[in-house]
N, C-alpha and C positions, 0 to 999 in steps of 0.2 A: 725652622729652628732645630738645632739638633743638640741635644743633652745626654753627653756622655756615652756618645754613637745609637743614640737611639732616635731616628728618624721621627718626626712628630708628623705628619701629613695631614691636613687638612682642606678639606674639598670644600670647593664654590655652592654647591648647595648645604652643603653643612656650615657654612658660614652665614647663608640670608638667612635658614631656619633662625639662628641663635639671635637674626636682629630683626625677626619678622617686626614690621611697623614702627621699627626703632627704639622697642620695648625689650627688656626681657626674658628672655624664655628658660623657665624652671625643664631643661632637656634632661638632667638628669638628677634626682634628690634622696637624699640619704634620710632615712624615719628613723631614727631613735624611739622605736615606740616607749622601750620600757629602759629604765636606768639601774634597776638592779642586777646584779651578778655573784655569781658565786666564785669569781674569783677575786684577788686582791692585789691584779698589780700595781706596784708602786707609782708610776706615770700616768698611770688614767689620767684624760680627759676630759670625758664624761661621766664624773661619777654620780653614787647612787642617793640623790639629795633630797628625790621625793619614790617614793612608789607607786604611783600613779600611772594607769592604762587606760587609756580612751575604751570611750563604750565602742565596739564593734563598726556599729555603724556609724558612727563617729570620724572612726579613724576611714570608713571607706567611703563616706562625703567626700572629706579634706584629699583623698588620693586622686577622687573623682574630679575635682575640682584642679588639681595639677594636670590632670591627665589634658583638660577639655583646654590647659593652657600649653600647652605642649610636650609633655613628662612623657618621653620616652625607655627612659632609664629608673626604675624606685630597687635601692637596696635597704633592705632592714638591717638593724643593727641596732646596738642597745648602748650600756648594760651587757646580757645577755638572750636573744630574742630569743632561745630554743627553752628556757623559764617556761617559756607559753605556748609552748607546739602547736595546741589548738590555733588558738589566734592566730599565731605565725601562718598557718598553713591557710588559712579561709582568706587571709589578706592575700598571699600569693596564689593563693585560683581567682582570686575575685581580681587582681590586676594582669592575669594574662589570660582567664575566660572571659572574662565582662570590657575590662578597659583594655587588651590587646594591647598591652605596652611589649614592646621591644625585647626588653629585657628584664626580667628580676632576678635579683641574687641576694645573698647575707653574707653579714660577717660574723662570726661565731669565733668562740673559745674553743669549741669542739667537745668538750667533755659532755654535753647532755644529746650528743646528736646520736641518733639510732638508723640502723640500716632500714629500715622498716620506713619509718619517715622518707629517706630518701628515694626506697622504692615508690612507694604512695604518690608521691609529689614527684619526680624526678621528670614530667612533662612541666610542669610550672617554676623549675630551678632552672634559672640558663648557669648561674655561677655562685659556685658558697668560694668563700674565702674563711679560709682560717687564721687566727692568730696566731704566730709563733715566733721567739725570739733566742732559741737556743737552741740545737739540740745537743745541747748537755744538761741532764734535769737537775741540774745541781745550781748549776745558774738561773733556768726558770725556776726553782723554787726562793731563790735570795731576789726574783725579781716581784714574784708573788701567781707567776702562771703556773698552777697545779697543782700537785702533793707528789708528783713522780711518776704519772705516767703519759704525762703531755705530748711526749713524742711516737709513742707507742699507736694512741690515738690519731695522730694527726696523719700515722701511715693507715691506719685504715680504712680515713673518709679518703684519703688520697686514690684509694684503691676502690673504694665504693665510688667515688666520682665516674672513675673510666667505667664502671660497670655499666653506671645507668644514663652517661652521656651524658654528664652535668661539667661543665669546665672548673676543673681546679684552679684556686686561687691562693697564693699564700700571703702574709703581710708579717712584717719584721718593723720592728721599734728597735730603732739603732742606739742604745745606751752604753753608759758607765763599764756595765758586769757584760757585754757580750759585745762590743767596739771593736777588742782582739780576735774574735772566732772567724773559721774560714770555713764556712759552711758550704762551699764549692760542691762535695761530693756528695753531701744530704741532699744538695737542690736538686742533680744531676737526678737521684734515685727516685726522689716524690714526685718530680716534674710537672711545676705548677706551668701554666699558659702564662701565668702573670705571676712576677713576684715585686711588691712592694713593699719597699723597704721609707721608713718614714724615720724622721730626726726627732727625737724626744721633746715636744712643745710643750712649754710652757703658760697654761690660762691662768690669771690670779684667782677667778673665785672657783677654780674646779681642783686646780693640784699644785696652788704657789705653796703654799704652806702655811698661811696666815689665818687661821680659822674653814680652812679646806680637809675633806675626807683623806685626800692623797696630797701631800710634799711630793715630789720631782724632782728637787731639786738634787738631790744626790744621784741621779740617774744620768742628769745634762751632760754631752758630748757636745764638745769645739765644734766648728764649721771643719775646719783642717782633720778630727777625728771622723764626721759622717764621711766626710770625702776618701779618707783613707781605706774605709769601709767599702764605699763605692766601688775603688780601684779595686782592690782586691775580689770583687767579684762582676769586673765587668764584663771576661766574657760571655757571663750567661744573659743568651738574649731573653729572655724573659724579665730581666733588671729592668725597674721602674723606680730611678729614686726620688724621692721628696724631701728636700731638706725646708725646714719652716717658713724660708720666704716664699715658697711655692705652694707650699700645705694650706697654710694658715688661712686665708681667705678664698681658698678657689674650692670652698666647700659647697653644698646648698645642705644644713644642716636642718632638720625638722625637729623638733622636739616631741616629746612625750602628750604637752598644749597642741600638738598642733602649730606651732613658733619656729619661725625659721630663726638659727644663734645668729647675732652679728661678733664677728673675732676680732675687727678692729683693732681694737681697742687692748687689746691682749686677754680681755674675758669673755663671757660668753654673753651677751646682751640681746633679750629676747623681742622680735618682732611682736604685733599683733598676730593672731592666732587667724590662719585661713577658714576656719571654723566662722569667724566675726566678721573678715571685711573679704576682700575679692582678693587674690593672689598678688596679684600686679602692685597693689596698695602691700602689702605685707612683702613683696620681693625687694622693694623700694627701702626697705627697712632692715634687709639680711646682709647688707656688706657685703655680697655675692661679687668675687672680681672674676668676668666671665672669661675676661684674658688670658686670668692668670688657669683655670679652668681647662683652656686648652693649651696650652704652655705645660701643663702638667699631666699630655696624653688622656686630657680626659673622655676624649670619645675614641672609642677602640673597637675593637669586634669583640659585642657586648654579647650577643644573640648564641645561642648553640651553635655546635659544628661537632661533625660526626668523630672528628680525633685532633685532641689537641694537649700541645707538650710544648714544654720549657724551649725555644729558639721558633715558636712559631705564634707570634702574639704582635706582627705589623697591621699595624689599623690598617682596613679596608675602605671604600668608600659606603656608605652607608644609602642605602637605597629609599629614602622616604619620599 
């Protein structure tokens, strides 16, 4: 398959893993531990509906129990998961001392992350991703990322990344207010390994606007606008785009419960909790399309690697 000259490759043993016994396999899943954040952008998806964080060990059962199913991949993300440093970080020594998973990463805002942190931990980060969707602060503040100095920041961990050997990541939400920018020469200077660029999705009970924390809908970009977006910044090989028929179900989303979302349906509809039944019974219930999964580069070269930069992000084969 190839999307927008980006070769997708996928190996014969990375294909029986994903069908060991014709079941399954949670290879790589996304914790939402916590749903709160200190930002307020307009799009969210996941917003902040409960406050609620699993007891510790709670949440390192339920990882335990992905793991023993095949979870070689766990990224945290929220909300905002750098809210709970502590947590954050005990979760990610305990999934790559204890469960030897592959790879662990987060997605952050960036504003609460500290050098310090990522010195501490920078053996247990293979990759942070950041959020970012302008760099003009003028527009991420009409989008609701910051107060003005969102970009200032984002060159920092960019630069703490290469220090301590953690792959940078960047992620873009392709909207309304930033659809025109050509951020060409910003990518060029932060140089993320990966940058992902995603289409402003719409779930009814997280950001339609009907009784939801966040409306989107003033955000929504045409197919014909994400694709334009696309173009204009294809030749950076680091370009991963998602536009929502690709996004939308080739997630494995975990909730705050321990609840993998099913998106179906255009909202987020909560499995049984791994916590209650066995994996496999709860995977059966995530609307997980594993197709669309890999269709959407979803296995990459996850793991460290001693230097890596924007046109150097061709999946490998993965040695399991």
């Amino acid at each position: 398959m190839i999307l927008l000259g980006i070769t997708i490759k996928i190996t014969i043993k990375t294909e029986n893993i994903l069908s060991q016994n014709n079941k399954k396999v949670p290879l790589s899943v996304n914790y939402h531990f916590t749903r709160k954040c200190n930002y307020e952008c307009g799009f969210c998806f996941h917003t902040a509906k409960t406050s609620y964080l699993a007891p510790i060990e709670d949440a390192k059962s339920g990882l335990r129990k992905l793991a023993d199913e095949g979870m070689k991949k766990i990224n945290f993300a929220g909300g905002e998961p750098f809210l709970y440093p502590k947590y954050l970080e005990e979760l990610l020594r305990f999934c790559k001392q204890v469960l030897k998973v592959e790879s662990a990463s987060i997605v952050s805002n960036g504003s609460k992350i500290k050098y310090e942190f990522l010195q501490r931990n920078k053996e247990y980060i293979d990759i942070l991703a950041i959020s970012c969707d302008s760099f003009d602060e003028s527009v991420n503040k009409k989008i609701g990322r910051g107060t003005g100095k969102h970009v200032e920041k984002l060159s920092d961990i960019s630069r703490w990344c290469r220090e301590f050997g953690i792959k940078f990541k960047l992620n873009t939400v392709v909207n309304a207010y930033n659809k025109s920018e050509d951020m060409n020469e910003n990518i060029l200077k932060i140089a993320p390994f990966r940058w992902k660029c995603f289409q402003v999705l719409i779930l009814e009970n997280e950001n339609g606007g009907e009784g939801t924390l966040r409306d989107a809908r003033e955000f929504v970009v045409t197919d014909q606008e994400f694709e334009e977006f696309i173009q204009r910044h294809s030749k950076q090989k680091c370009l991963v785009p998602e536009p929502n028929n690709l996004m939308k179900n080739s997630y494995l989303i975990l909730d705050e419960y321990l609840r993998f979302l099913n998106c179906t349906n255009n909202e987020k509809t909560p499995s049984e909790s791994i916590l209650d039944v066995p994996v496999e019974k709860a995977l059966m219930q995530a609307g997980w399309d594993q197709e669309a999964f890999i269709g959407r580069s979803g296995i990459y070269d996850w793991s460290k690697q001693p230097s890596n930069i924007c046109g150097n992000n061709q999946a490998k084969e993965l040695e399991w």
